[in-house]
Structure formats: C-alpha cells, structure tokens
C-alpha positions in Angstrom: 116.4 169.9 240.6 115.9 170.1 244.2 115.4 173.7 245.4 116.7 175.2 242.3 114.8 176.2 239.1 116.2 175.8 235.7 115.6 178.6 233.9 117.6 178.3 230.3 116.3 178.7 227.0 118.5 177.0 225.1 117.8 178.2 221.8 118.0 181.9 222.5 120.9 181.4 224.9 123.1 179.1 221.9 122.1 181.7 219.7 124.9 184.4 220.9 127.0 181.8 220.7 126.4 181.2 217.0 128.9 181.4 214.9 128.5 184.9 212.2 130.2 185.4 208.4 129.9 189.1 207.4 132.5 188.6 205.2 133.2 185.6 202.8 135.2 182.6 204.1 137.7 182.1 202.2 139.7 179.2 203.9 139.7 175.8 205.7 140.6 178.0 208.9 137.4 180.3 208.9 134.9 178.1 207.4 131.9 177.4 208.5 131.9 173.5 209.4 129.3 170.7 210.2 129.7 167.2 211.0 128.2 163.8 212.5 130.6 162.2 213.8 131.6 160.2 210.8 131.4 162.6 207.9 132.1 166.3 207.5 131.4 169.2 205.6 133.3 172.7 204.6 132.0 175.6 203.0 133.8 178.3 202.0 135.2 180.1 198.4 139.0 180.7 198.0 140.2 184.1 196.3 139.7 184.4 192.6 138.1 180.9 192.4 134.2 179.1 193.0 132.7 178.2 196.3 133.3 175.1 197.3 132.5 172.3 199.8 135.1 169.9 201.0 133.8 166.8 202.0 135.6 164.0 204.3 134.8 161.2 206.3 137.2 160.0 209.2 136.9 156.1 208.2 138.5 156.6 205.0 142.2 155.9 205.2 144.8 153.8 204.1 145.0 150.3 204.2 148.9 149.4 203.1 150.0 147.8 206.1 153.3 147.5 205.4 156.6 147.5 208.1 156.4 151.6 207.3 155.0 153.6 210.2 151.3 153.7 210.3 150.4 157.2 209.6 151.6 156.7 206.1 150.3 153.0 205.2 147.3 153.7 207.8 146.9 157.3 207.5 143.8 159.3 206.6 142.8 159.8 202.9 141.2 162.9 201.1 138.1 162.9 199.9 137.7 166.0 197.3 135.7 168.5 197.0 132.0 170.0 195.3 132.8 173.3 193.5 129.4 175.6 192.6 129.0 175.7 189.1 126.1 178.8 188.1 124.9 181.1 185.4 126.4 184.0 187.2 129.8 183.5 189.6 129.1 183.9 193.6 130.7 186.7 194.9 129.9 187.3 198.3 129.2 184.5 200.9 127.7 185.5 203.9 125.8 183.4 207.1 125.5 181.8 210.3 126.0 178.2 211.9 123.3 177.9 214.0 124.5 175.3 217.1 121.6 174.7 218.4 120.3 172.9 215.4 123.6 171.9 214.0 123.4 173.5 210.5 124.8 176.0 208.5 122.5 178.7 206.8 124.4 181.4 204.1 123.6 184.2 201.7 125.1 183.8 198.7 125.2 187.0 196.3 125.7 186.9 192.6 127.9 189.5 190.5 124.3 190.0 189.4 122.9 191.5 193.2 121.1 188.0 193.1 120.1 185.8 196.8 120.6 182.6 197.0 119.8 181.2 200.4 121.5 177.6 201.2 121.5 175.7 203.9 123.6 172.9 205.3 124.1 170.3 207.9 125.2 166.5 207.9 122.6 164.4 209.4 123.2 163.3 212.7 121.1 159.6 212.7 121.7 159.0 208.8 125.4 159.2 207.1 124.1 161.4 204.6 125.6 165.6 203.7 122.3 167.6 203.0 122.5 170.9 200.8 119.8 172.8 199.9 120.3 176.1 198.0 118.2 178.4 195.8 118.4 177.5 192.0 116.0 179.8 190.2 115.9 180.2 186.4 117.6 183.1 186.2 120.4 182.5 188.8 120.9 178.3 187.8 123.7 175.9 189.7 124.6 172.7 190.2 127.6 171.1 192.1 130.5 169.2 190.6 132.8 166.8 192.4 136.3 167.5 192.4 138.2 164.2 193.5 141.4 164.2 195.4 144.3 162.2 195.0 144.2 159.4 197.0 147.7 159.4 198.8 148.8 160.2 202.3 151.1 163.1 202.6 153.3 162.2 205.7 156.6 161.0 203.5 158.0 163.1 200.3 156.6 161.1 197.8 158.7 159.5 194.4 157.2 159.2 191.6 153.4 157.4 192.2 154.7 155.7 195.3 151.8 155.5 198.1 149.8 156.9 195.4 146.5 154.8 194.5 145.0 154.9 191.0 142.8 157.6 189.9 138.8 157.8 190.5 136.5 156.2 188.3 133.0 158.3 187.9 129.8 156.4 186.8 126.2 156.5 187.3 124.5 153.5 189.0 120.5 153.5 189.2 120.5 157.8 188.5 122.8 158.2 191.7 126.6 159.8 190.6 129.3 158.1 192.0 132.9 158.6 192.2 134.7 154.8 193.1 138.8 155.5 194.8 139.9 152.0 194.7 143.1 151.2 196.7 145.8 149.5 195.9 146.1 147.4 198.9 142.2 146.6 199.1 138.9 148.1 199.0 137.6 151.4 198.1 135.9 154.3 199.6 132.6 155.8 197.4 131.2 159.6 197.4 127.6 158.9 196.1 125.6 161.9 195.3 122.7 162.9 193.9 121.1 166.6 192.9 117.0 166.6 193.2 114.5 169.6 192.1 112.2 171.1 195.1 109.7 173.2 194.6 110.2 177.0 194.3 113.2 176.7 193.0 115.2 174.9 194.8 117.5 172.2 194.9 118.5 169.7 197.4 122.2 167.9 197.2 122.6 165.1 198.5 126.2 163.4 199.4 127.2 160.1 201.5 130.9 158.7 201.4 131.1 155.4 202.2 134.4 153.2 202.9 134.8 149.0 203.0 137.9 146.4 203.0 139.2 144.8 201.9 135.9 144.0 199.4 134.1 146.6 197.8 130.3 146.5 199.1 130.8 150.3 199.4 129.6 151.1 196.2 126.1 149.4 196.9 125.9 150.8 200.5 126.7 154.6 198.7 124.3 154.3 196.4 121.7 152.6 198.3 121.5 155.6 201.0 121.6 158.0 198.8 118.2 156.1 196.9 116.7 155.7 200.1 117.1 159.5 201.4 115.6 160.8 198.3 112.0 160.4 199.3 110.8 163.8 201.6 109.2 161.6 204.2 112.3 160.3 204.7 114.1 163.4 205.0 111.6 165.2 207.0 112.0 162.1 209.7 115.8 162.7 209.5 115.4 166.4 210.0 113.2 166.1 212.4 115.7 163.4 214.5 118.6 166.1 213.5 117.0 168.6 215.1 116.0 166.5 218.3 119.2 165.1 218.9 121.3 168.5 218.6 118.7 170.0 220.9 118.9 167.7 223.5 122.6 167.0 223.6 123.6 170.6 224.7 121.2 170.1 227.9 123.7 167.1 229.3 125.1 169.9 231.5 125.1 174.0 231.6 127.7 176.6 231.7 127.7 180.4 231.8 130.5 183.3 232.5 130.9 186.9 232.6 133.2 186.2 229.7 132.0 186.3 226.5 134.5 185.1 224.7 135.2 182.2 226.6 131.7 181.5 227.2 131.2 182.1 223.0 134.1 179.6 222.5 133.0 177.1 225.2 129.8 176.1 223.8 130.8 176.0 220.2 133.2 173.5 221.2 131.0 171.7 222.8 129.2 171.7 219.1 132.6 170.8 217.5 133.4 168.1 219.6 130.0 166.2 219.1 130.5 166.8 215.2 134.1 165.2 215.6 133.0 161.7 217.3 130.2 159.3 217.9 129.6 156.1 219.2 130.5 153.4 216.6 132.5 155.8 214.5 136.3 155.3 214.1 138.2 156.9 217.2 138.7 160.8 216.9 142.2 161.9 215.2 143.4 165.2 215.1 141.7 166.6 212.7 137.9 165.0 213.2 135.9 164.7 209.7 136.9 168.0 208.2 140.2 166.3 205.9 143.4 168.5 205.2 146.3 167.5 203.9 148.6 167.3 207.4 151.9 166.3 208.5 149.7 164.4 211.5 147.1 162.0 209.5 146.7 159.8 212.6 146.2 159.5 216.4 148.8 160.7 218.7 148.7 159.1 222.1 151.2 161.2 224.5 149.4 164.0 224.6 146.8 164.9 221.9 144.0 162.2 222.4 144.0 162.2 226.4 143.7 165.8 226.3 141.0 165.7 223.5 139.2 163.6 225.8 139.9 165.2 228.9 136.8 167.3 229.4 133.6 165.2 228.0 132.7 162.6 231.4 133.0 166.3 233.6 130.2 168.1 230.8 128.2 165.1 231.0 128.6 163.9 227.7 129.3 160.5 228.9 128.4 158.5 225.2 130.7 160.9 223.5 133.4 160.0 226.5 132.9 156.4 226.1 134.3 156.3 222.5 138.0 156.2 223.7 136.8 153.5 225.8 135.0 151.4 223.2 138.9 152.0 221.2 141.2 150.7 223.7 139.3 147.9 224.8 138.5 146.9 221.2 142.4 147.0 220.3 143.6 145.5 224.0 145.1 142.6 222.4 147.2 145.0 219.8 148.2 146.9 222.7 149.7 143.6 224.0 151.1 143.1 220.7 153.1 146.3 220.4 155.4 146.0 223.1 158.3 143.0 222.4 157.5 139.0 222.8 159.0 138.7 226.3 156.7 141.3 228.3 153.4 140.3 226.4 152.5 137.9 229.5 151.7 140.9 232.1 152.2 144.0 230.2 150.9 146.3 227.7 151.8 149.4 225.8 150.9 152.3 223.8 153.0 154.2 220.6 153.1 157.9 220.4 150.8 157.7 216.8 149.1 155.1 215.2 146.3 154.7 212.6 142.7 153.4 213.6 143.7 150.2 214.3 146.1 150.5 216.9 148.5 147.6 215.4 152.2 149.8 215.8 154.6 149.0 217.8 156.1 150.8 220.8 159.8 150.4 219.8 159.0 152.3 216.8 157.9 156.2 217.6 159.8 157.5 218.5 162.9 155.8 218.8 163.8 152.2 218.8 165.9 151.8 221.5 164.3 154.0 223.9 160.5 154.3 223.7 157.8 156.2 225.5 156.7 153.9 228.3 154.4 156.1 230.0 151.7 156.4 227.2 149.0 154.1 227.8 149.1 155.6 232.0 148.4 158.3 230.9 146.0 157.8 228.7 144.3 155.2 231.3 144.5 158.8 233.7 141.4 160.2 232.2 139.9 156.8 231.6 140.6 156.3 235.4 138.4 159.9 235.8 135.1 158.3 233.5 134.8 155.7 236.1 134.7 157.6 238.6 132.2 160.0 237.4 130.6 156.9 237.2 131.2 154.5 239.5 131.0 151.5 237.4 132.8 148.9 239.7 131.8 146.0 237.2 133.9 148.2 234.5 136.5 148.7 236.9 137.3 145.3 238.0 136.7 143.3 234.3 138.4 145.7 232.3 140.0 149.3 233.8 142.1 147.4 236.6 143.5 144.5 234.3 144.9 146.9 231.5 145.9 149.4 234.2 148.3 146.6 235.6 149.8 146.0 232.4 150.2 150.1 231.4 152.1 149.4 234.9 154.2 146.3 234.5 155.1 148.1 231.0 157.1 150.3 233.3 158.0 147.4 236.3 159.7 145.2 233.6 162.7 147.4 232.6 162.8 148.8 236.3 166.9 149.0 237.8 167.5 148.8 241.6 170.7 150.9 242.8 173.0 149.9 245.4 171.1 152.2 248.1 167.7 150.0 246.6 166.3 152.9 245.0 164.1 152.1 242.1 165.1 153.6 239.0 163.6 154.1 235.3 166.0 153.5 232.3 166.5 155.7 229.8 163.6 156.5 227.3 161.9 159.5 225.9 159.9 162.5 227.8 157.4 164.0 225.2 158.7 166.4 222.4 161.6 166.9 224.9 164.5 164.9 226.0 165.8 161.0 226.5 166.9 160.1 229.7 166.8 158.3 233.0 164.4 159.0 235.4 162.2 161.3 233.2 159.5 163.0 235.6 157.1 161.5 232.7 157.4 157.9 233.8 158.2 158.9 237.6 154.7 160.5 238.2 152.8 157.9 235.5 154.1 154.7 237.6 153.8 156.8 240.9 150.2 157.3 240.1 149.6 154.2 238.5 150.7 152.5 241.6 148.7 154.6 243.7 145.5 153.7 242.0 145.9 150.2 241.4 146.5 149.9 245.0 142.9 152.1 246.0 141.4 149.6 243.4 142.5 146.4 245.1 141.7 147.6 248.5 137.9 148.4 246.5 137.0 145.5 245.5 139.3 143.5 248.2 141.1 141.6 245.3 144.5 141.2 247.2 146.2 141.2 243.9 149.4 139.2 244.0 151.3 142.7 243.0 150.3 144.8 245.5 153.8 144.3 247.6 155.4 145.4 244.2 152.8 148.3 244.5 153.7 149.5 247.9 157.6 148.8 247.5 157.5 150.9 244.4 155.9 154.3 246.2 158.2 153.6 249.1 161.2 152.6 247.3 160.7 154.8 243.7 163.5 157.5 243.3 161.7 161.1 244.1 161.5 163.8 241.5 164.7 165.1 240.1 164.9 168.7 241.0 166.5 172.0 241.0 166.6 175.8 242.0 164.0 175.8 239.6 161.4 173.3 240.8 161.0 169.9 238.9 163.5 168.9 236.1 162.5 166.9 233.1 164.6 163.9 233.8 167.8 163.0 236.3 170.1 165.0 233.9 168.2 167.5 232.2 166.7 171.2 233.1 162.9 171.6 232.5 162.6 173.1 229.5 162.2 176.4 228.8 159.5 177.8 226.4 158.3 174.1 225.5 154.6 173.4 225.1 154.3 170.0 226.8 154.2 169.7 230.5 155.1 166.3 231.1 158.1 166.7 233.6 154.8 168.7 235.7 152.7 165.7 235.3 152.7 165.1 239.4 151.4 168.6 239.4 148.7 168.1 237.1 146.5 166.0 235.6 147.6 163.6 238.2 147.8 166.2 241.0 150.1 163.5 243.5 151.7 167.0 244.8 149.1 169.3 244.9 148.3 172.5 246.9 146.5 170.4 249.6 149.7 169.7 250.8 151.2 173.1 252.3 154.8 171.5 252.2 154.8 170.9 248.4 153.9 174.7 247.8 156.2 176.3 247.2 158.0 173.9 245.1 155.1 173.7 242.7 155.4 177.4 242.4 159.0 177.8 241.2 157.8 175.1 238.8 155.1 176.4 237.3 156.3 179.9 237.6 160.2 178.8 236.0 158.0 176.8 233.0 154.8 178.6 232.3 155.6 181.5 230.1 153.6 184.0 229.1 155.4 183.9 225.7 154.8 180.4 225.0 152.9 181.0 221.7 150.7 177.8 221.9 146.8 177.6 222.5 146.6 174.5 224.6 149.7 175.0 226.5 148.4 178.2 227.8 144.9 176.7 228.3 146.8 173.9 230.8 149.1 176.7 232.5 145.6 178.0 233.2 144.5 175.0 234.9 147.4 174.2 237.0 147.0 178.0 238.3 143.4 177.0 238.9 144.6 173.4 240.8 146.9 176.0 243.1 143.2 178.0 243.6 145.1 181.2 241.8 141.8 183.0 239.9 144.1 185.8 238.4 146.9 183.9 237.3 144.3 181.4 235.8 142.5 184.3 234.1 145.6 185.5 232.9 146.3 182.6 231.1 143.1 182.2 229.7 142.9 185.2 227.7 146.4 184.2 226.4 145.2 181.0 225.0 142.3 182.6 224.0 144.5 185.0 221.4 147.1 182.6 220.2 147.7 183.0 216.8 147.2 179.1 215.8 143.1 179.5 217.4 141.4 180.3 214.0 137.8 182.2 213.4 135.6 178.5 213.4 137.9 177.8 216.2 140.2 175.4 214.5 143.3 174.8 216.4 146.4 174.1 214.2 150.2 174.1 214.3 152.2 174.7 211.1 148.4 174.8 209.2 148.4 171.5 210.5 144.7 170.6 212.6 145.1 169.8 216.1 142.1 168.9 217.8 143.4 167.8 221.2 142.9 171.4 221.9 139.3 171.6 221.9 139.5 169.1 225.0 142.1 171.6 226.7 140.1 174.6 226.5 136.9 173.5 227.8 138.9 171.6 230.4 140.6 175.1 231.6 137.1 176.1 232.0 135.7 173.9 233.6 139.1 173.3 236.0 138.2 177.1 237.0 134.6 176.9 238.0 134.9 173.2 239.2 137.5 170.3 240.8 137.1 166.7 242.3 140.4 165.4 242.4 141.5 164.0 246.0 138.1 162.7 247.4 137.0 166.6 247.5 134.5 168.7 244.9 136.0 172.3 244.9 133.6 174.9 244.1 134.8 178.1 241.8 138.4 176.9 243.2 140.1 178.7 240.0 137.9 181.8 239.6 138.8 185.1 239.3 137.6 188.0 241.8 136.5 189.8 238.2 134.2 187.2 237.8 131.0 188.1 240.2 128.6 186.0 238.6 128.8 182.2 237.1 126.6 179.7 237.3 126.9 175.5 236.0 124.5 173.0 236.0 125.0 169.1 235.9 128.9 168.9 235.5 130.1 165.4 236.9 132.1 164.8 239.4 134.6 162.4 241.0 132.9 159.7 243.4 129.4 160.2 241.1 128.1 163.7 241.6 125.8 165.9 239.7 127.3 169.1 240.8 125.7 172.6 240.1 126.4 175.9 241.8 125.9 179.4 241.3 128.4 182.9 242.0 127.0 186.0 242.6 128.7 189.1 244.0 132.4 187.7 243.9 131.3 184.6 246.3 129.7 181.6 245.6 125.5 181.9 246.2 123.8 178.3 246.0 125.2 174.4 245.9 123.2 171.6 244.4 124.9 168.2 244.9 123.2 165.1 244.0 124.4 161.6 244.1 124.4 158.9 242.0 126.3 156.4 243.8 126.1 156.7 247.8 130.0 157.7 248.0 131.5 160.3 250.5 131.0 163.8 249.9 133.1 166.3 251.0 132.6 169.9 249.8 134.7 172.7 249.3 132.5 175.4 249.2 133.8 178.9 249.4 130.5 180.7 250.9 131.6 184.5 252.6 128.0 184.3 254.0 126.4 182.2 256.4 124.5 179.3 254.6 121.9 176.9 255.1 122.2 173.3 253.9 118.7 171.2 253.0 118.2 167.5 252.1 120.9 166.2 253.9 122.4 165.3 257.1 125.7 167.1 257.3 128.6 167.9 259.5 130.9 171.5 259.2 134.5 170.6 259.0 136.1 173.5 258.9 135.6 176.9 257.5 135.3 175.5 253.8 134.5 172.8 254.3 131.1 170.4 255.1 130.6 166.7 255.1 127.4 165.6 253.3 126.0 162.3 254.4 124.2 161.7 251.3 122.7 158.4 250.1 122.2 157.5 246.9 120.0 159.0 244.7 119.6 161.9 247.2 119.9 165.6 246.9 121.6 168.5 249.0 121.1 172.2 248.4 123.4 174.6 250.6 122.5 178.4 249.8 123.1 181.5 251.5 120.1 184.0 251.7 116.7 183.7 250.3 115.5 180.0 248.3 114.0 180.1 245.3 117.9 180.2 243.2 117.4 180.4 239.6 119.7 179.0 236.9 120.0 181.7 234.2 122.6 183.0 231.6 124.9 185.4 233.3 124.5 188.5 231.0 127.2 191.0 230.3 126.2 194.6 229.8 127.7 195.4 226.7 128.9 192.3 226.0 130.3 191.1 223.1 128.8 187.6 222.0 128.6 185.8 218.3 133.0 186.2 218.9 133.8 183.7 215.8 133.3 183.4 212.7 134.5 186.8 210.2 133.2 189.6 211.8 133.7 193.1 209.8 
C-alpha cells in the first residue's frame, strides 16, 4: 500500500480474539460453534447428561407447500444430535475456538482425571463435520446419533400433523446413515462414519445431505463420506481449510482501544463466514447452528438487510454477493407475490418467507394492508454493494429494473388529495402500527425515487418514469411530525421503547435528512433523542442508535450506545444473539455495522474519516474497508486526531474527503484541491493512490494495544 506498511500478524493478533471455555459449556447459547456455510456444528454437555454435538445444515427444510404460511410448510428442519458414549463419563469440558483456523480444540476430563484432547472444525471446500478426539484403551468412546423429529415448530402442533415419519438407520458400503424421508418429497441424510488413527485416536466423520423431491441424497451422503476417508484426502482438505480461513480475514483490518468491541468484531466476522457461502441457501436467522425457533425462516423488514448490512464495507464482497445471487434467482417470485394486476411493472417482497421466496405479500402480515416498503429497503443495501463496486453493467441489467418495480410497488396504490399532495394508503410500519403515510414507505419511495432518478441520469436512459420520479419528490406529502421529531405514520406517535426504527428510516440507513444539512438538525435530534432509549433492552437496536449518533458525528453518544449493546442480556458468551431463546442473526450485521459507521462513512458523495469516534478513543487504525464511489479506504488515529489517510481507487469516481486532521498534513500521489477546513478534493484516476499524513512518513498499520487490556472477552471465562 502506497506510503504505508502493513504490519499485522494475523495469527497472533486473532488469537486474543479467540474465543476461551474455562468452564464447561453447557448450552446452545455458550457453545463453542463452527460452520461452512452450509453445515454446522455444536459442542457442548448439558447438566447431568453426555456431551454432545448438534449437527444442522441450513438446506434442510420443509417441503409442504401448501396455502399455509411458509415458515411452517417451508420452514427449517432439525437435524439431531451425536452424544459421547465412553468407558468413563466426561466431566469437565474445557477449550478454545481458534478463528484464525476456524476450528475448535477442547480438553475433555474424565471422572477418572483422564485427557482427552479433540478437535473440531467443518471443512470449508468439502461439506464434510471433522472430529478427531483421543480414544485410548483405557479411556474408549465412540459417538451415537441422536435423530430429531422432523417437524417445524412454528404452529401448536395436533396430533402428527406437520410431523414426517421417523428415521430409518442402515449401513450402506460400512458408512452409518440415518434416512428422514418427508412426506411431501425427498429426504435429507446424516452419513457418518468413525475411523481408527494412530496413537489412539479416532476421527468422526459427518456430512448431511438434502434432495427433492427424489432421493439421490442417500448416494451423495454416503459417497462423501467414502471419499474423505482416505488421509490424502483429508490432509488436502485441511490444508485448503486452513488457507481459506487464513486468507479471508485479510479482505480488510480493524483495530480499537476497545477490547471488547474489538474481541466481538472479529469473531463475527468468523461467525458470519461460517453462516453463508456462495451457492449455499440464503442466510436465515439462525445460520447452520439448528434450534427449535418461533422464526425458522427469512425475515425481510428488517433482519436480512441488516444481516447484510456490513459485508461489501469489510470487503467481503463474495460473502455480500449471496443476497444478490437470492433475489435475482427468485425475481420472477417476487413478481408473483404481489396480486395479478400490478405484476406488469411491479414487484414485492413478504415480511418472512422460506428459501424459495414463493409467499405472497398480502399474506404477512395482514391481508388487507401489507408491508410495501420491503423489497426498497432491502434493494438500500444492495444499492450500497454497487457502489462499493461500481458495476454499471449490474446496475443497468439488473439493480435499476427491480428497483423500478420495488417502486411502482408503492406508485400503484398511490392517492392524490385535493391540494395534489401524494399520499400512501394505509398498510403496516414494522412491528409497530397500520396506517396512512407511515414514515416507512414515505422515506423508502422518497429514496427510491431519488436513486432511480441518479441512475437514469448515469447511464442517460431517459426512462419513461422519470416525470413520475421528479413529481413524486416534489409532490410526496413530507414527514408527519411532532413536538417530538418524526412520527411513525400521519396518526400515530413514534413509539416509545420499540426496537425498530423504521419511522427514522430518512435518518438512517437512507440518511435523505442528515446532519449535512444544518436546517434538519435539530429535528433529527428530538427524534433520536425522544426514541432512542437507554432502556431499550435490545442488542441491535442499541447497536443502530449507535450509528445514527455516529451519522450526527456524536463520538460519546455513539460510545454510549455501544457499550449498551454490548451488555444486553439477549448477546450470549459465543455471541449468539437471541430474543425469547429464539436466534437472531441479523444482529451480527448490526454490530459490526456500528463499528464500522464510527470509524468510517461514505454516504452523500463524501468518505468521513473517524466521523463517529469518541475523544476516549486516541488510537484506531482500518485497513481496506470499501467505500461508496469504489474506494479502498484506510486510515490511522493517534493522539485523539486522525494521523495518516490512504485512499485508493478502483473506479476513477470523485473523491471528496472528510478528513478531521488537527495538524497540518501533507497529501502525496495525487493532485488535490483544499475545500475547506475538512475537507480536500482528490483528483484521483483509476487505479491510483493518495496518502495524506501529518508528520513524519513511514505510517505503520499495527494492532492498537491496550495496557491492561482485557482480550479473549467470550466464551465462559471463570
């Protein structure tokens, strides 16, 4: 990197992040966890029974398809469970999961004082669970599989209704299998297979395989689990484990004076790489780890957008492009879910849905008045990946087309007063209220509109809607509000102590009244200030009140916030997020998003650097985060102000930088013009480089390191 040396050693540095067990997990909610993207794996040993390992894989779910809502005739199905069978009960369970090479690694003691050592990790290039644990004569084990009932436990169930026939358990060619046929098609297979190493030890191996509506799983089970058995094999797979863990954290770089956050940062950045893949079935709320939920689906007005909300800033654009590979996949069911007479121009999205996105709109939440605003919203953060990117090719075949119809979703139902005012009929704001001019379709069609009409003017379409564009943001009634800021809706108060933000939407994510505009302040203060509690007991929603303090460049008030989210009491010890002991995973999105909103923001055709950081933090340093316009953006912090800028471009596009120096600086690279006193104009090309730095060259990225700090935060420390 251009007049900056990279100075991170990633396996020492992900090791204080590792997660620790001095004591025995005992729990779904402190267990140490390891996935692939597809399949996932649990360990951990209840009270007064054996250690166990669940097992799940997100492609196995239901496959009913009946007029019933989809997260019970589509929903996700359990897998079971292995439970350690030995000559002497386990009765301590201690360890670490090492990040940086994905796997877990535990001390297991026997009543005896015996060690077993296992280790455990799902392999990354291969859809195979790996085990290996010490077996010795005088200490034997073995795993048994424990199958779950194969039903999904959204409805009160009657009798055997939704529930599919038992498990049958065979051998085929020496490989154990357990075969869950479904009533409505298809089956899904856990293969496994136990093999003697040498020194006694033994190696357990596990795949879970699903097909529909024939049953070629069985052979595809079995044949994986025959073909991993040979140690070339697995020492290639290991070996391409290894590599690909290592190299994914180095996408991008992050480091605080914050242990804790810095501790939960970058193990989500681990669990959110274990949750998804490319080619794997779109991340639900609870990822591969299965447990039986209220929530065995997708959620689509808030959950997945914020999931997805931070991966195209940490440079993790394949693990970003998943949602996109989803929607575009299931474009013609998002056509189909919204009634006959709008499918010509329009499109729309239901609040939950199974994998296959076939639901439609009119159903979630109510029939009569649905939640229009859904598939904007969702198209927001979609809209950001592009421009991280820069892709026009993707933006003209396939972002700009959909976004019209998330629009004309909206422009079909549209009333015009008697003044001409443009109003919104009634439907649902999020987990709120149902009403008329909800703020959460006011700001979605405001900002659709907005972009659709910077996209046209792009690529110089002249798109036979952009009057109806322009008439809308002229014509569109404004915000309801009161003494209080922003309402939810024309006849309903914002709520108080509720966890979603969507009457705030203009505030942020889409950020159409924003602290740029010196009029709007104040207004956006009461608002936030009227809404966002301190005593709203919910992990994301303070992780977003964070960020909107950081959009209003408010350091304290964003810190503040932080540390609430970070002590919620629904943010377990491996970091699971839940509500009601039901998983949640859109969180993992929010948190790193809050982080990342403090150190770094491109919204508004300007990259803001530490805009949201506190004066307690002196030191901070990123590396590589992307930003709008297609920016590799890194900068370091050193005594309370910011030290060195490193800005390189990927696509030739303006560059305006906020930069918050206190010192004089020097810029290199790069033709450049002072705007103000925060501002400089980069005239950078593409594929060109600008450093601005204040003293000395020769800037160093490197940890920030915390006196005393306290790092390895999750887990079960004594």
């Amino acid at each position: 990197m251009y007049g900056v040396e990279n100075r991170v050693d990633w396996k020492d540095f992900l090791s204080r992040h590792d997660l620790v067990w001095e004591k025995t997990p005992r729990s779904y909610f402190d267990a140490p966890f390891v996935g692939n993207g597809l399949l996932g794996a649990m360990l951990y040993m209840p009270e007064g029974e054996a250690l166990r390992l669940d097992v799940g894989s997100t492609e196995v779910v239901e496959r009913r398809n009946t007029e019933a809502r989809s997260i019970v005739d589509n929903g996700r199905l359990p897998v079971g469970y292995f439970e350690f069978a030995s000559t002497y009960p386990i009765d301590r369970a201690t360890g670490r999961l090492d990040l940086y090479n994905a796997q877990a690694r535990f001390d297991l003691r026997t009543k005896k004082k015996q060690s077993l050592q296992l280790d455990l990790k799902v392999l990354r290039n291969r859809d195979v669970i790996v085990l290996e644990y010490d077996s010795p004569a005088d200490a034997d084990g073995y795993w048994v599989f424990r199958p779950a009932m194969s039903v999904v436990p959204r409805l009160p169930m009657k009798g055997t209704s939704h529930l599919n026939p038992a498990a049958e358990m065979k051998v085929i060619n020496n490989v154990n299998v357990a075969i869950q046929n479904r009533d409505a098609g298809g089956c899904y297979v856990t293969a496994w297979k136990e093999i003697k190493l040498p020194e006694g030890r033994k190696r357990l191996l596990i795949t879970i395989q699903d097909s529909y509506p024939d049953h070629s799983a069985i052979n595809k089970a079995v044949d994986l689990i025959d073909s991993s058995v040979s140690e070339h094999v697995m020492a290639q797979e290991r070996k391409a484990h290894a590599d690909w863990w290592n190299n994914y954290y180095t996408a991008s770089f992050v480091s605080i004076p914050h242990p804790q956050m810095e501790s939960l940062y970058w193990g989500l950045q681990y669990k959110l790489a274990s949750m998804m893949r490319k080619g794997a079935p779109l991340c639900d709320l609870m990822g591969p780890w299965y447990k039986s939920t209220t929530w065995p689906g997708i959620w689509f007005n808030l959950n997945t957008q914020m999931l997805f909300s931070s991966l195209h800033i940490s440079n993790q654009i394949e693990l970003a492009s998943t949602l996109h590979d989803f929607i575009y996949a299931n474009e013609e069911n998002l056509i189909n879910s919204i009634p006959q007479q709008w499918r010509h121009n329009a499109a729309g999205l239901v609040r939950c849905t199974g994998k296959d996105q076939i639901e439609p709109v009119f159903e979630w939440p109510n029939a009569e008045y649905p939640e229009r605003s859904n598939l904007i919203y969702l198209m927001y953060y979609m809209w950001e990946h592009y421009r991280v990117l820069m892709d026009d090719r993707y933006l003209e075949e396939q972002f700009f087309p959909l976004l019209k119809r998330a629009a004309n979703f909206l422009f079909n139902v549209v009333t015009i007063d008697e003044s001409g005012v443009i109003h919104i009929p009634e439907s649902h704001s999020p987990e709120a209220i149902y009403d008329t001019d909800t703020n959460y379709d006011l700001s979605s069609l405001r900002w659709a509109c907005t972009t659709l009409l910077a996209i046209d003017d792009r690529l110089h379409i002249g798109d036979e809607q952009r009057t109806e564009w322009k008439r809308v943001l002229k014509k569109l009634v404004p915000y309801p509000t009161d003494e209080n800021g922003y309402m939810a809706s024309a006849h309903h108060k914002a709520p108080l102590g509720h966890r979603h933000w969507c009457h705030l939407f203009q505030i942020y994510p889409y950020a159409l009244i924003n602290y740029d505009q010196p009029e709007n302040r104040s207004i956006i203060m009461r608002s936030l200030q009227h809404w966002g509690s301190p005593s709203i007991p919910n992990t994301w929603t303070q992780a977003v009140i964070s960020s909107m303090y950081s959009y209003q460049q408010k350091g304290e008030e964003a810190l503040k916030h932080l540390e609430l989210a970070l002590n919620t009491s629904n943010l377990s010890a491996n970091f699971t997020h839940s509500e009601g002991k039901n998983p949640c995973s859109e969180t993992y999105g929010g948190l790193s998003r809050m982080l990342q909103d403090m150190l770094f923001q491109s919204w508004g055709n300007k990259i803001r650097i530490f805009p949201g950081v506190s004066g307690s933090w002196r030191e901070a340093v990123f590396y590589q985060l992307r930003a709008e316009g297609g920016f590799l953006v890194s900068a370091g912090r050193k005594n309370g102000t910011t030290d060195w800028i490193n800005i390189h471009s990927l696509a030739g596009e303006p560059c305006i930088v906020e930069h918050n120096f206190d010192a004089p600086f020097t810029v290199k690279g790069v033709k450049y013009k002072r705007l103000d006193e925060r501002r400089v104009r980069l005239y950078l090309e593409k594929g060109g480089t600008a450093l601005l730095y204040t003293g000395d060259e020769g800037k160093k990225i490197t940890p920030v390191i915390v006196s005393n700090g306290n790092y390895n935060n999750y887990g079960l420390r004594k």
